[in-house]
C-alpha positions as CSV (number, residue, x, y, z in Angstrom):
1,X,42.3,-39.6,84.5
2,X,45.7,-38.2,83.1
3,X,46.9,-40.1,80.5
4,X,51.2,-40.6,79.9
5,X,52.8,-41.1,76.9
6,X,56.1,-42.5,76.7
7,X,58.3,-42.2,73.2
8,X,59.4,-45.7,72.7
9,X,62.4,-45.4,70.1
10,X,62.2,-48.9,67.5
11,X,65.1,-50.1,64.8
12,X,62.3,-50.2,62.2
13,X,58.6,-49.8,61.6
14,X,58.4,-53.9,61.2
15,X,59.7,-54.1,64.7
16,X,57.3,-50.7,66.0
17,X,54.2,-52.4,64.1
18,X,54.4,-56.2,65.9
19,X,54.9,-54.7,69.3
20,X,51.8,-52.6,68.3
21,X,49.9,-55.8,66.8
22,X,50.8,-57.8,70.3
23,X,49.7,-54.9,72.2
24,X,52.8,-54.5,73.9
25,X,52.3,-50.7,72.6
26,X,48.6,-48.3,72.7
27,X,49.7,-46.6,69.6
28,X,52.4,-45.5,66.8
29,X,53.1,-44.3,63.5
30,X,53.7,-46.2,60.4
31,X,53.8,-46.5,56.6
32,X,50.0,-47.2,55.0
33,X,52.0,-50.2,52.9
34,X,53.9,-51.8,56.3
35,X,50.3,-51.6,58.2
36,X,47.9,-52.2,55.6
37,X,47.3,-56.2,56.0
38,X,47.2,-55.8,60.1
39,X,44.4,-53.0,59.4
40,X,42.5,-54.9,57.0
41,X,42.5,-58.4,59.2
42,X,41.4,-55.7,61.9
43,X,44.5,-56.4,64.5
44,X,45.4,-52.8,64.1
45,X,42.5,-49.9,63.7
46,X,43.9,-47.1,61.7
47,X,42.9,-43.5,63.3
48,X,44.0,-41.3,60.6
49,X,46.1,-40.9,57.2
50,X,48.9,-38.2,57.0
51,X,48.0,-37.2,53.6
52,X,46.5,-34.0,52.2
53,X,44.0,-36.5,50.5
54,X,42.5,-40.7,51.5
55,X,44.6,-43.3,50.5
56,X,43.5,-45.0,47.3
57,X,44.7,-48.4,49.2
58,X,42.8,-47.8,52.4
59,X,39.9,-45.0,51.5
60,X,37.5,-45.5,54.4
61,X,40.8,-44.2,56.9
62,X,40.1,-40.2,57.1
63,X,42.9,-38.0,56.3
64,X,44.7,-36.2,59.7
65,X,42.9,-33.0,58.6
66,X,39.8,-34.6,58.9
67,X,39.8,-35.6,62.2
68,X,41.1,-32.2,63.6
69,X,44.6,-32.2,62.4
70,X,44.9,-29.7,59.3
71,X,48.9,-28.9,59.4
72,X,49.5,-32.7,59.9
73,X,50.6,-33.5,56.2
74,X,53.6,-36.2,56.7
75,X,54.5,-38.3,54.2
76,X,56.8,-40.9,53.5
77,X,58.5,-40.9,49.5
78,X,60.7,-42.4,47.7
79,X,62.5,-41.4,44.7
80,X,64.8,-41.7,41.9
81,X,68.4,-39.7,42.0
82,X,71.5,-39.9,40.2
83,X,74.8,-38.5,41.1
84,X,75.6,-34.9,40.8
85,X,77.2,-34.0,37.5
86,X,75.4,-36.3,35.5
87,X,74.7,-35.0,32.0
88,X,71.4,-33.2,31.7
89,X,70.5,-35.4,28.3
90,X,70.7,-38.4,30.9
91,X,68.9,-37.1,33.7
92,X,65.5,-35.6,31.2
93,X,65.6,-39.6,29.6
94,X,66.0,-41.3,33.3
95,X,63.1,-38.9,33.9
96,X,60.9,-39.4,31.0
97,X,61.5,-43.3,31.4
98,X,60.7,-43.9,35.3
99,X,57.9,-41.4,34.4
100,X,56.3,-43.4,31.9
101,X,56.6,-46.8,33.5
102,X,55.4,-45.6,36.9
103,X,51.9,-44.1,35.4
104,X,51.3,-47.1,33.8
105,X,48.2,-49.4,34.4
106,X,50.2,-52.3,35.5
107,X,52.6,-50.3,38.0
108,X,49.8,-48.1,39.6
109,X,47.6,-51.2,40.2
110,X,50.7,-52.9,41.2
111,X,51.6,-50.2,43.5
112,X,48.0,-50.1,45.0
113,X,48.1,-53.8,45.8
114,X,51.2,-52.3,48.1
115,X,48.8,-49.5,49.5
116,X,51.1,-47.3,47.5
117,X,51.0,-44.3,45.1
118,X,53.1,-43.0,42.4
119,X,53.1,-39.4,42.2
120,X,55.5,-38.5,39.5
121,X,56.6,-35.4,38.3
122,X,59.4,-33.4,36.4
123,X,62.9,-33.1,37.8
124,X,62.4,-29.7,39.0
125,X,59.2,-30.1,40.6
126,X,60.8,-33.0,42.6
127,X,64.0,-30.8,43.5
128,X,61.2,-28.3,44.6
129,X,59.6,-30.6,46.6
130,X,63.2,-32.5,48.2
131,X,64.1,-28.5,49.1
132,X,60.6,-27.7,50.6
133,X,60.1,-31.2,53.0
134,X,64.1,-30.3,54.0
135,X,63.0,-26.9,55.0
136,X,59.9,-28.1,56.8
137,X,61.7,-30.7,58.7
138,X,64.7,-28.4,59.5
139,X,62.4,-26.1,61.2
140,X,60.2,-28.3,63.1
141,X,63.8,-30.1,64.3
142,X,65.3,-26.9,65.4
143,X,62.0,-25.5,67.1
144,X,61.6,-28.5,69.4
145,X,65.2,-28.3,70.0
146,X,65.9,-31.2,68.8
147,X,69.6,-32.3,68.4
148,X,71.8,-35.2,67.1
149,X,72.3,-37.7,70.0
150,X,76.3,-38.5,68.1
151,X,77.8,-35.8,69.2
């Protein structure tokens, strides 16, 4: 039997995940956090995490290296950023601040209820980390050829 996959493009993952939930699609991507409820009411069966490591939300889903995917480490962040030439002074306290709050108790339990994680780290760990997921992305874009559909 040859199986056919067909990339079906989506404005959203809320839009993606109730075409999945209805069955109107075999199978997607999404964020753990967007997914989450559907998996644990069992209308969606999760097949793998894109993490180095098991979801603190969700730890019974194996991680993508698990199940025979090693390289497949995609992850979805979010982060804090100011605009360029703002005073170094400002930037360490900003820092120091959303640092503090986010590995608090009440944020990382709040968090998990969202089957999310903070992961915080200095400023130039994350400029490290915003320079190596550019670079990774860049080259998997450009190796499949891939090029802007605007012009």
């Amino acid at each position: 039997m040859k199986s056919t996959f067909a990339d079906v493009a989506y404005k959203g993952g809320g839009p993606a995940i109730v075409d999945q939930v209805a069955g109107h699609v075999d199978a997607g991507f999404s964020t753990l956090p967007s997914s989450v409820s559907f998996i644990k009411n069992g209308k969606l069966r999760a097949l793998m995490v894109t993490d180095a490591k098991r979801s603190p939300a969700a730890p019974e889903i194996p991680t993508a290296g698990e199940v025979g995917f090693p390289e497949m480490v995609l992850i979805t962040w979010n982060g804090v950023l100011a605009p360029s030439g703002t005073p170094a002074p400002i930037l360490e306290r900003l820092n120091k601040d959303v640092v503090a709050v986010m590995n608090t108790p009440e944020m990382k339990e709040r968090m998990l209820l969202h089957a999310a994680e903070a992961r915080t780290n200095s400023r130039d760990e994350f400029a490290k980390f915003i320079r190596d997921d550019l670079a990774k992305w860049t080259k998997l874009i450009r190796s499949a050829g891939l090029r802007s559909g605007g012009s």
